[in-house]
C-alpha positions, 0 to 999 in steps of 0.5 A: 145290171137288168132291172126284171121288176118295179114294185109300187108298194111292199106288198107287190114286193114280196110278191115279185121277189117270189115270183122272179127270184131276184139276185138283188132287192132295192127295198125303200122303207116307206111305201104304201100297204106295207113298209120296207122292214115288213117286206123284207122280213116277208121276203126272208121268211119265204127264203127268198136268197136274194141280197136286200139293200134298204134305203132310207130317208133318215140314217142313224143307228136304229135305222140301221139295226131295225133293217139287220133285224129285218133281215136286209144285208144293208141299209143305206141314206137316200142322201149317199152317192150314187158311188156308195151304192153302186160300191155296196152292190158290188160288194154284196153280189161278190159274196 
């Protein structure tokens, strides 16, 4: 994988994903000037085709149908292994 961008907050995110077009988006949930959901919802409505992945801190089942809402395509625990991502990435860009 080649990283292209790192973004400090959400807004810098969805200008980034506009910008570089990316295959793949690591979104955290919490970050300053605009959340995770938010972003994702942003980067969805600009039809940026990228595959989104959120993290979280916290699981559970509003966690995970408030990131389907947002439109990402997988919402996964901070706590998971590396493994747990590394498989679901594969996964998502095989699609």
């Amino acid at each position: 994988f080649d990283i292209c961008a790192e973004a400090m907050n959400g807004r810098e995110a969805v200008d980034l994903a506009a910008q570089l077009q990316p295959d793949l988006i690591l979104m955290d949930i919490s970050m300053p000037l605009m959340n995770g959901l938010e972003a994702t919802r942003q980067i969805r409505r600009l039809e940026i085709p990228a595959k989104i992945v959120i993290l979280s801190m916290h699981d559970g089942e509003q966690i995970m149908r408030n990131a389907h809402d947002a439109g990402a395509d997988a919402c996964l625990s901070k706590t998971g292994t590396a493994a747990e991502l590394l498989r679901t990435i594969q996964n998502l860009l095989a699609k």
